[in-house]
C-alpha positions as CSV (number, residue, x, y, z in Angstrom):
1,X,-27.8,47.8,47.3
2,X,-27.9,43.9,46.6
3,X,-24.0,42.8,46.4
4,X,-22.5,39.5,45.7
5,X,-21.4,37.6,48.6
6,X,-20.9,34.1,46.7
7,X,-18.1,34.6,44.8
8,X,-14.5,32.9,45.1
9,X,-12.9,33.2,41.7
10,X,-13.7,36.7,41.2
11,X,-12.7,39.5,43.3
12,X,-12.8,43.5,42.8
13,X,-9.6,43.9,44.7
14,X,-9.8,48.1,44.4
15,X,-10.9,51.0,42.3
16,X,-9.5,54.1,41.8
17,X,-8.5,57.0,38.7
18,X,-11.7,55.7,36.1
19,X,-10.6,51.9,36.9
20,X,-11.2,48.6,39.1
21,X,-8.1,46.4,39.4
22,X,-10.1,43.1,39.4
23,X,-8.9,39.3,40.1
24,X,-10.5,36.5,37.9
25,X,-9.4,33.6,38.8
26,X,-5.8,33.6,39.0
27,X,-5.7,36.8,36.2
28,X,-5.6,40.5,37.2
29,X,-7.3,42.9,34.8
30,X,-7.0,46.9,35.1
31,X,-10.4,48.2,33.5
32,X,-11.9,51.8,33.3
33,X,-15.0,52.5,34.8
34,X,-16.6,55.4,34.6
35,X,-18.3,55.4,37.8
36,X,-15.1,55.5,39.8
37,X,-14.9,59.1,39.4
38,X,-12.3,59.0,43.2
39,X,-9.1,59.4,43.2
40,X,-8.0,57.8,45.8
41,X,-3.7,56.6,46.2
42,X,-3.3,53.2,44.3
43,X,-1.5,51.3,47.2
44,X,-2.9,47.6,46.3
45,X,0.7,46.4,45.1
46,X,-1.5,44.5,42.0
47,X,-1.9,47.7,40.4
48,X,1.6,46.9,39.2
49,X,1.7,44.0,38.7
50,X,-1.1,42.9,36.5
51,X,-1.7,40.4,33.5
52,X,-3.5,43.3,31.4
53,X,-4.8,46.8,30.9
54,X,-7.3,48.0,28.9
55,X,-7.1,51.7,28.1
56,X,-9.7,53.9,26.5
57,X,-8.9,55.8,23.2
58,X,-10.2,59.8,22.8
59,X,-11.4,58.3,19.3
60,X,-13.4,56.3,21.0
61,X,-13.4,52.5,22.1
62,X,-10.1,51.2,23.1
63,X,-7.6,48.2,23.7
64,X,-6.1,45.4,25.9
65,X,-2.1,46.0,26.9
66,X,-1.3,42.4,27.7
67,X,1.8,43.3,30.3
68,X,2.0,39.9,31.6
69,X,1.4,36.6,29.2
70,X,-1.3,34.1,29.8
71,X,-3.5,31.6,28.2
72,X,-6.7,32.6,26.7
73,X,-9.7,31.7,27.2
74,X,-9.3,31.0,30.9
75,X,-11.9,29.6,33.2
76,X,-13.3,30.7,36.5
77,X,-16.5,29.3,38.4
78,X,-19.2,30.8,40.7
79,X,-21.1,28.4,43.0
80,X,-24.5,28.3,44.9
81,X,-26.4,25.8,46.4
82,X,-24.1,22.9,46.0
83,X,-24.1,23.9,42.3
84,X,-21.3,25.1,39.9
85,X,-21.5,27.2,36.7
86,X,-18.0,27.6,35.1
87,X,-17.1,30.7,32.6
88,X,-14.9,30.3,29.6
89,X,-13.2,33.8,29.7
90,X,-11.1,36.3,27.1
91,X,-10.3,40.1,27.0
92,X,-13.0,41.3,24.4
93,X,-13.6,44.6,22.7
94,X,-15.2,47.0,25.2
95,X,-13.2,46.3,28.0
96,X,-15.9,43.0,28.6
97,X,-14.2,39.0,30.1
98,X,-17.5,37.6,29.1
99,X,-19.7,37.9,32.6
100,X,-21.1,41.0,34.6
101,X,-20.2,39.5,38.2
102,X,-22.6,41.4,40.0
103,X,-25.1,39.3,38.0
104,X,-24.7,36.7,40.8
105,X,-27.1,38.1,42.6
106,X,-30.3,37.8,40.6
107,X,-28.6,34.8,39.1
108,X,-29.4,33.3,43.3
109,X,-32.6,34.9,43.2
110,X,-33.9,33.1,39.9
111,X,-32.8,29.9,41.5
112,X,-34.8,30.7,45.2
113,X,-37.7,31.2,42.9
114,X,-37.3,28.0,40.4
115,X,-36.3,25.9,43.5
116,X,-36.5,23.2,41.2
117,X,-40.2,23.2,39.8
118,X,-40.0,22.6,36.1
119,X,-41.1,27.0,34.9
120,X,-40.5,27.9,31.4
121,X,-37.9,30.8,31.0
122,X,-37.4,33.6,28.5
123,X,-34.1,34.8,28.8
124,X,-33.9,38.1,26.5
125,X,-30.4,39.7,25.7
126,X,-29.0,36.8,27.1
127,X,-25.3,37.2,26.5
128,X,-22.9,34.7,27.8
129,X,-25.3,32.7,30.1
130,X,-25.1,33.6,33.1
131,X,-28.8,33.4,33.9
132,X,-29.6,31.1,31.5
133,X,-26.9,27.9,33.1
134,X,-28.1,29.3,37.1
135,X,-32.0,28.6,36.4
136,X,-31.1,25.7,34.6
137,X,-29.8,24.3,37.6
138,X,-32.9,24.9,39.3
139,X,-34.8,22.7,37.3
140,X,-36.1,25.4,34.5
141,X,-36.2,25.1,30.9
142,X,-34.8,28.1,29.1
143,X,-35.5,29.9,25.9
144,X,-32.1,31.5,25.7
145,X,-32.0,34.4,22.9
146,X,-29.4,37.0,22.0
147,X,-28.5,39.2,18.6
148,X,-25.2,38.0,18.7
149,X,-24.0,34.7,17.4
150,X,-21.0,34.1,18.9
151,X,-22.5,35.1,22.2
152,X,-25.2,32.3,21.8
153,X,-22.2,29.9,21.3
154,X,-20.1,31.2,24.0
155,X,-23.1,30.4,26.3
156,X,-23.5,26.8,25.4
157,X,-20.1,26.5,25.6
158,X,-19.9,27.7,29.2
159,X,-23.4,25.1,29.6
160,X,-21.5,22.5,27.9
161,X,-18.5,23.2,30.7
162,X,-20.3,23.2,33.7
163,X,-22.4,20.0,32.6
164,X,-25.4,20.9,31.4
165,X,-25.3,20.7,27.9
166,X,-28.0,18.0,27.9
167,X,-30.6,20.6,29.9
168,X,-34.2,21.5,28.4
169,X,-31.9,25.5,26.8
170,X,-32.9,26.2,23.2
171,X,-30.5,28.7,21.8
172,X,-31.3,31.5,20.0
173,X,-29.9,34.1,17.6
174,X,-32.2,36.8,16.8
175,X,-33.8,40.6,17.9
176,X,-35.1,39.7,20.9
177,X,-37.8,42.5,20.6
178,X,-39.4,41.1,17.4
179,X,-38.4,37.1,19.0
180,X,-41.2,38.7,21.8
181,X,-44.0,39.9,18.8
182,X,-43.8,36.1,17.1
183,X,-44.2,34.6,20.2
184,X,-46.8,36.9,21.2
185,X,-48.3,35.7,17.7
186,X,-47.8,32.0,17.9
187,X,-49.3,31.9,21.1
188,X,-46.5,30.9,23.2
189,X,-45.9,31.9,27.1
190,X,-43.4,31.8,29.9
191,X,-43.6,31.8,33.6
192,X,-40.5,34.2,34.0
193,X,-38.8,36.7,31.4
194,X,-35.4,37.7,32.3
195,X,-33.9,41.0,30.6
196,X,-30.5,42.0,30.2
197,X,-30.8,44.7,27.6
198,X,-27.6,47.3,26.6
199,X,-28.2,50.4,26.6
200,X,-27.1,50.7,22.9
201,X,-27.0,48.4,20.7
202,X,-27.7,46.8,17.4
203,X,-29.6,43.5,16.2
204,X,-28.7,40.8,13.8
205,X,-29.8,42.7,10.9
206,X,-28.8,46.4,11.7
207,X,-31.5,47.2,13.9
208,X,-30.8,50.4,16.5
209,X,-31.5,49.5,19.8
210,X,-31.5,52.4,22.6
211,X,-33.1,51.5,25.6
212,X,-34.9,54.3,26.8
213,X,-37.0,54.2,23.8
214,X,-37.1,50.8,23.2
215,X,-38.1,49.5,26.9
216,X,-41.8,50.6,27.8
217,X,-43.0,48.9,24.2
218,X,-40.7,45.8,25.2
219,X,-42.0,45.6,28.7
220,X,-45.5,45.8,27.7
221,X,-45.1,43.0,24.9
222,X,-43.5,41.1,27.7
223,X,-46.0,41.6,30.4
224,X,-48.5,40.1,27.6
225,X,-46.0,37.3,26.8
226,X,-46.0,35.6,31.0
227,X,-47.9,33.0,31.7
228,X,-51.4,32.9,33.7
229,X,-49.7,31.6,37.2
230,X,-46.5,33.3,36.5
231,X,-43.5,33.7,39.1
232,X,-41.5,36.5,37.5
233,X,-40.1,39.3,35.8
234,X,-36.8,40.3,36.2
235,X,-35.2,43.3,34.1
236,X,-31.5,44.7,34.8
237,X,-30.2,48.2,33.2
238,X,-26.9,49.3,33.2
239,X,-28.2,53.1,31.9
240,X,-27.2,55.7,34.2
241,X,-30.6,57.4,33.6
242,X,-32.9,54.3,34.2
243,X,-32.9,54.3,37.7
244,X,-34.6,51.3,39.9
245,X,-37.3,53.6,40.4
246,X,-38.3,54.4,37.0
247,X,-38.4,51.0,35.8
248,X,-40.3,49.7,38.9
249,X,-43.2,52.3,37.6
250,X,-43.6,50.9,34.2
251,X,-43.4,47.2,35.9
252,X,-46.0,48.5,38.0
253,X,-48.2,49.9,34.9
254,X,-47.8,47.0,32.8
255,X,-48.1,44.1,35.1
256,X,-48.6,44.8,39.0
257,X,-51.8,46.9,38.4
258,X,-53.6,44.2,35.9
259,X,-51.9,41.1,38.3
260,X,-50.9,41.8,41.8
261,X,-47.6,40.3,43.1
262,X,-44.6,42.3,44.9
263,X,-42.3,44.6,42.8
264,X,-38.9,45.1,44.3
265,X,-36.3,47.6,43.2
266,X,-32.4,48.3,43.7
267,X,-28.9,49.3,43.1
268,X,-26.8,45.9,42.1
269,X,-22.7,46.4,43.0
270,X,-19.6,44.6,44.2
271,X,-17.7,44.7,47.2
272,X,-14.4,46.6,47.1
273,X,-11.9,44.3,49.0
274,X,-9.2,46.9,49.3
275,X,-11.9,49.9,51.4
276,X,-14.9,47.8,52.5
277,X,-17.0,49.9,49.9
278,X,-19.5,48.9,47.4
279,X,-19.2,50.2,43.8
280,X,-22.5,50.8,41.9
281,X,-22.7,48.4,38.5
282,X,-26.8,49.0,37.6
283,X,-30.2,48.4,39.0
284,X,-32.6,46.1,38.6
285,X,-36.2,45.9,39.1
286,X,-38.4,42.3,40.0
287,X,-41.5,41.4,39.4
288,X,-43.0,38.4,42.0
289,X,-45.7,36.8,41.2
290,X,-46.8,33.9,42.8
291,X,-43.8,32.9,45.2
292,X,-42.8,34.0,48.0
293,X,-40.4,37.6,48.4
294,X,-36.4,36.7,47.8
């Protein structure tokens, strides 16, 4: 399992009962996850003491408690390599802040493999930024694209505060699997595609996305969409069913078998400060192509 070790402002202090007890910055959040399926005693003395809760309802979704008041959005940063990428947070529907904090760890790889040569980027399903801001720091430009509008804006914001709202990012709101066909149609390329797809979800327009149907077709469009010399694919899933594994072999199918390179699969989670454990948050699967293994 690859975890985090380059955080400061975020911390998963314990998790226990369906929910992680989590420090961002200076605000504790309670949130239910359904992988902590232990119950083991709550003895971190934040468990009372938090900022807010979010509890689950049995008609589905859910909402924040706010049990102690405090300023929203806040801001946190994570650093590596002498560089800083700050995150403009809230407590959003779905339990989310506004980054996956395990994320850290491809975001380190992407910059070990960008290490500073000027690659062209495809970030699909790109959320808040995360990936986008870390490989722009290497030296990349990015094609940034996400269904959501206000997610596109909440990443150039979060660019914008870390001081690289002047960097090569173009910013786009659209279906990322039809963004990939009209690329694929207009003759356009990348070095390395980054995917960060839901497992449900729905596109500007209406469109159903579910991922076990949709990511063989996508994977394939991408493999066809990288670049003669290029360094990398990189595709995360939080979908309990799509193991490493499974998407390693259609990574294999679609790009290893026609191009070589090093495929490297694994568990992604965060370390548990309060038991010295690490709690499973996805997998991800890499494609290497021409640089060295990270």
């Amino acid at each position: 399992m690859l975890i985090p070790d380059t955080w400061t402002d975020y911390e998963l202090l314990d998790c226990s009962g369906g929910e992680r007890l989590e420090r961002w910055g200076e605000i504790i959040l309670i949130r239910p996850d359904p992988q902590v399926i232990w119950n083991t005693p709550k003895n971190h003395p934040l468990w009372r003491n938090a900022h807010a809760c979010y509890s689950r309802s049995n008609k589905g979704g859910g909402e924040w408690r706010i049990l102690k008041k405090f300023a929203e959005p806040w801001s946190i940063a994570w650093q590596s390599g002498g560089q800083r990428i700050v995150f403009r947070l809230k407590c959003m529907g779905f339990k989310h802040t506004g980054v996956f904090p395990e994320q850290a760890v491809n975001w380190q790889r992407m910059q070990k493999i960008i290490n500073g040569r000027p690659l062209k980027i495809l970030n699909l399903f790109a959320y808040t930024g995360g990936a986008t801001i870390a490989a722009a720091t290497a030296g990349a430009s990015i094609t940034h694209v996400d269904a959501a509008k206000g997610m596109v804006a909440w990443a150039r914001e979060n660019a914008a505060a870390s001081g690289l709202a002047d960097r090569p990012i173009r910013w786009i709101v659209d279906d990322c699997a039809k963004f990939v066909k009209r690329e694929l149609r207009r003759g356009n390329n990348y070095d390395i595609i980054i995917l960060d797809p839901p497992s449900y979800g729905r596109g500007p327009n209406g469109e159903i996305w579910k991922l076990e149907e949709e990511i063989h077709p996508l994977l394939r469009d991408c493999a066809a969409l990288l670049s003669e010399n290029a360094a990398a694919l990189l595709v995360n899933s939080y979908t309990t069913g799509l193991s490493p594994s499974v998407m390693a072999y259609i990574i294999d199918a679609e790009i290893a078998k026609k191009r070589g390179g090093e495929i490297l699969c694994h568990e992604i989670g965060l370390p548990v400060t309060a038991t010295g454990m690490a709690l499973p948050c996805g997998a991800s699967a890499l494609w290497i192509g021409e640089t060295p293994s990270v």
